[in-house]
C-alpha positions as CSV (number, residue, x, y, z in Angstrom):
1,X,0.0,0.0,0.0
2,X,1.4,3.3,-0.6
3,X,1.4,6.5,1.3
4,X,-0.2,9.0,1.0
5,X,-1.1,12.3,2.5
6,X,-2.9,11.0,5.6
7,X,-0.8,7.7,5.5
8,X,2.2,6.6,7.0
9,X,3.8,3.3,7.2
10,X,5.9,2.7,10.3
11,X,7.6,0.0,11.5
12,X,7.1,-1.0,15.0
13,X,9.3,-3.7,16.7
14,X,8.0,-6.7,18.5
15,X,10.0,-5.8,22.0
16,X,8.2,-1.5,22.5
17,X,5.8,-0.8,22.9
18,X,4.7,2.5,20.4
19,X,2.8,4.9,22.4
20,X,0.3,6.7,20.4
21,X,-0.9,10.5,20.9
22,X,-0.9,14.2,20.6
23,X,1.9,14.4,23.3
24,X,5.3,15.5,22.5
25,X,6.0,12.2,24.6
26,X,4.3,10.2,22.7
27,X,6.6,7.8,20.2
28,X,3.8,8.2,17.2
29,X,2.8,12.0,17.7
30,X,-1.0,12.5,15.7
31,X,-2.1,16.2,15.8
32,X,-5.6,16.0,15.2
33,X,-8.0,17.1,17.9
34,X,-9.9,14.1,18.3
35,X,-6.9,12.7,19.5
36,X,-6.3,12.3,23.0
37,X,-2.5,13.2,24.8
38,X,-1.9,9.6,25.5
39,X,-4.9,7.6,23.0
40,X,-3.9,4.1,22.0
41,X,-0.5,1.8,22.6
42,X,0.6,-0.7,19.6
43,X,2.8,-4.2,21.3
44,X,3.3,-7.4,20.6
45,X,1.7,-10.3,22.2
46,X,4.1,-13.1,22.8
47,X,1.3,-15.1,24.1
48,X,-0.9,-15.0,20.5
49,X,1.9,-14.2,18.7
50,X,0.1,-11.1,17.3
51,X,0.8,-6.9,17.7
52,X,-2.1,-5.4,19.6
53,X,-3.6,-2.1,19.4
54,X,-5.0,-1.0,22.7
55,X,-7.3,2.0,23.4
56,X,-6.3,3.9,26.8
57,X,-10.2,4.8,27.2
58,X,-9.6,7.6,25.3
59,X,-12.7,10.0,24.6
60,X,-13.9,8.7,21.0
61,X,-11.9,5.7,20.9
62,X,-9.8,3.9,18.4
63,X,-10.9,2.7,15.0
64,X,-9.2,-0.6,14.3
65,X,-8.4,-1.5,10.5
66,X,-7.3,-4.8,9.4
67,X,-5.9,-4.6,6.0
């Protein structure tokens, strides 16, 4: 898939976990306003051998996408 204007391909490796935000502390900064300071967290689950993406109850939540 290529990307685009609103798309970017990252990398994430399976031993962080990729903290995701509008924080300047966050690892994956997203400046949009309907997304919270601290909003989701991407890791890999050794047990189902899978990455995870995690909502930290953030206000509208996170839209999952499985492409």
């Amino acid at each position: 898939m290529p990307e685009g204007k609103n798309l970017k391909i990252i990398g994430v490796p399976r031993e962080k976990v990729v903290i995701l935000g509008r924080s300047e502390k966050s690892d994956l900064i997203i400046n949009d306003q309907s997304i919270s300071q601290r909003h989701a967290k991407i890791f890999y689950s050794t047990t189902i051998n899978k990455f995870i993406l995690q909502d930290y109850e953030s206000k509208f939540g996170t839209l999952k996408v499985i492409l």
